[in-house]
C-alpha positions as CSV (number, residue, x, y, z in Angstrom):
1,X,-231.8,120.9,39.9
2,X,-231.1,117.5,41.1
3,X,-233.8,117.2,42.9
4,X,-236.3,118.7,39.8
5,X,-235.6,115.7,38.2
6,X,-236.3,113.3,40.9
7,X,-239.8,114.9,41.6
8,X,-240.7,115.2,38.1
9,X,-239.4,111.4,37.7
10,X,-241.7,110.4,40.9
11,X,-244.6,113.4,39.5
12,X,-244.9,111.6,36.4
13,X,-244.8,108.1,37.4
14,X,-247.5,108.5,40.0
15,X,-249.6,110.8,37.1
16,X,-249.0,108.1,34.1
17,X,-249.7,104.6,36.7
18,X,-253.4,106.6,37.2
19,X,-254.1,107.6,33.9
20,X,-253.1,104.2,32.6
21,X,-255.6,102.5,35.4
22,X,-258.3,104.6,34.1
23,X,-258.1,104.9,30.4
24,X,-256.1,101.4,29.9
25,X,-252.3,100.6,29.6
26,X,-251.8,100.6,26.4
27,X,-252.9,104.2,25.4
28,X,-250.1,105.3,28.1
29,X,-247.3,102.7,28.0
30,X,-245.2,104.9,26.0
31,X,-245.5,108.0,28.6
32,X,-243.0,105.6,31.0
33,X,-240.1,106.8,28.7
34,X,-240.4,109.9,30.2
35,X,-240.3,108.7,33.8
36,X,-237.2,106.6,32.9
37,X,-235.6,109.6,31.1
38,X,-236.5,111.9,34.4
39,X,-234.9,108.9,36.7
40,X,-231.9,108.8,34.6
41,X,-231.1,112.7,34.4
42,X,-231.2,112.3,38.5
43,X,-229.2,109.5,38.7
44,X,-226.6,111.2,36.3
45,X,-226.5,114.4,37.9
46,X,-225.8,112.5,41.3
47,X,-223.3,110.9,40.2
48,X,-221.6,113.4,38.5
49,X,-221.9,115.9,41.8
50,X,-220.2,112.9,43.5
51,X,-217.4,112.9,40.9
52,X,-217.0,116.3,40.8
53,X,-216.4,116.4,44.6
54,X,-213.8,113.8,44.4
55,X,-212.1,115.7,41.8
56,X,-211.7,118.9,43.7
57,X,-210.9,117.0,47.1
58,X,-207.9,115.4,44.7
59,X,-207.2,119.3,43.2
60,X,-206.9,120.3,46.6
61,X,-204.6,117.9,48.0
62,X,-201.9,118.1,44.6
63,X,-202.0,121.9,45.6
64,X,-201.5,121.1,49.3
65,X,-198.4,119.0,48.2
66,X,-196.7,121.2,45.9
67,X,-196.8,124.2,48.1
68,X,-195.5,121.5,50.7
69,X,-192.4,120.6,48.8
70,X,-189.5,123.1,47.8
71,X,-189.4,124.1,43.9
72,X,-186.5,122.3,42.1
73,X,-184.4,124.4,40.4
């Protein structure tokens, strides 16, 4: 799905910059909010795939270190 967003962010851009050479720049100005929206759902999901595998790589390691150390009764 990541990568959905970065093809529809590059799709669009490349779609709207030719439209807006032919029929004018202002008629299609506002169509670059989509491209920016596209760009920013990509970025977001990368960043939070890169969080995410933090997160378990720090699940993993508490685990690690309580089956490490005796219960305390």
């Amino acid at each position: 799905m990541r990568y959905f967003w970065l093809f529809a962010a590059i799709s669009l851009g490349l779609i709207i910059t030719y439209l807006s050479i032919k029929d004018g720049f202002n008629k299609w100005s506002f169509y670059y909010v989509f491209v920016g929206v596209s760009l920013g759902m990509y970025l977001m999901k990368t960043f939070m795939m890169k969080r995410m595998e933090k997160h378990l790589k720090y699940l993993a390691e508490v685990k690690k270190q309580e089956i490490n150390q005796p219960q305390k009764k």
